[in-house]
N, C-alpha and C positions, 0 to 999 in steps of 0.2 A: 890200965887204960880207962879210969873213971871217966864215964862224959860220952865215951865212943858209942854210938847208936849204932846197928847192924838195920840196914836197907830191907827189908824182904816186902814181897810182893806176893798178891794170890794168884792162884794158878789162872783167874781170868783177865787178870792186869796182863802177867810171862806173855800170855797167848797173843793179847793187842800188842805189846811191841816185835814179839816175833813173826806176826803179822804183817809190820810196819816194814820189815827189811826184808821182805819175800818171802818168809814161809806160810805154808799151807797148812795150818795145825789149829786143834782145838784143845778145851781146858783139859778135856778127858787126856790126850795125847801128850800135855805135859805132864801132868799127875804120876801115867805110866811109863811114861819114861824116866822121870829120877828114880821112881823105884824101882824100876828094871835097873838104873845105872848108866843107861845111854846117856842120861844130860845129867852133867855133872855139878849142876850151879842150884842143889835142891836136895830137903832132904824129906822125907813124907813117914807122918808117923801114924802105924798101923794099929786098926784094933777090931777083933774078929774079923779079918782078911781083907778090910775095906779099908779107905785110905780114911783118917780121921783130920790129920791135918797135913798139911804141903804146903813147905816153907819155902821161898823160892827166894834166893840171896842175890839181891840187882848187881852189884859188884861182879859175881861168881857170872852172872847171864850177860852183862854189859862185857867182859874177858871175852865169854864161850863166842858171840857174836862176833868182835871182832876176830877171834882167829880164823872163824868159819870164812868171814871174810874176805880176811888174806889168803886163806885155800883158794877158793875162790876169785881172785882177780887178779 
């Protein structure tokens, strides 16, 4: 798939649109949660126990959103 670019966002972009559609969350809380594994649209890569990077994939977070959604309404 030569050409295909992968979306990702930083953990203070995630927070403003998770923001937008009613959540109550900051950048710390998205961080720990893909690496806890709660939010599934991220992947954060460790080094001496602290997060070094967190990769936060719009596709994976624009999916997680809508399903939350449809739970939801």
């Amino acid at each position: 798939m030569a050409g295909t670019m992968i979306e990702t966002l930083n953990a203070v972009e995630a927070t403003e649109i998770l923001r937008n559609v009613g959540l109550r969350i900051s950048p710390e809380t998205v961080r720990d949660g893909i690496q806890q594994g709660v939010f599934p649209f991220g992947d954060c890569v460790m080094s001496g126990g602290k997060v070094k990077w967190c990769y936060i994939y719009r596709n994976q977070l624009d999916r997680w959103i809508a399903e939350k959604e449809e739970v939801f309404t």
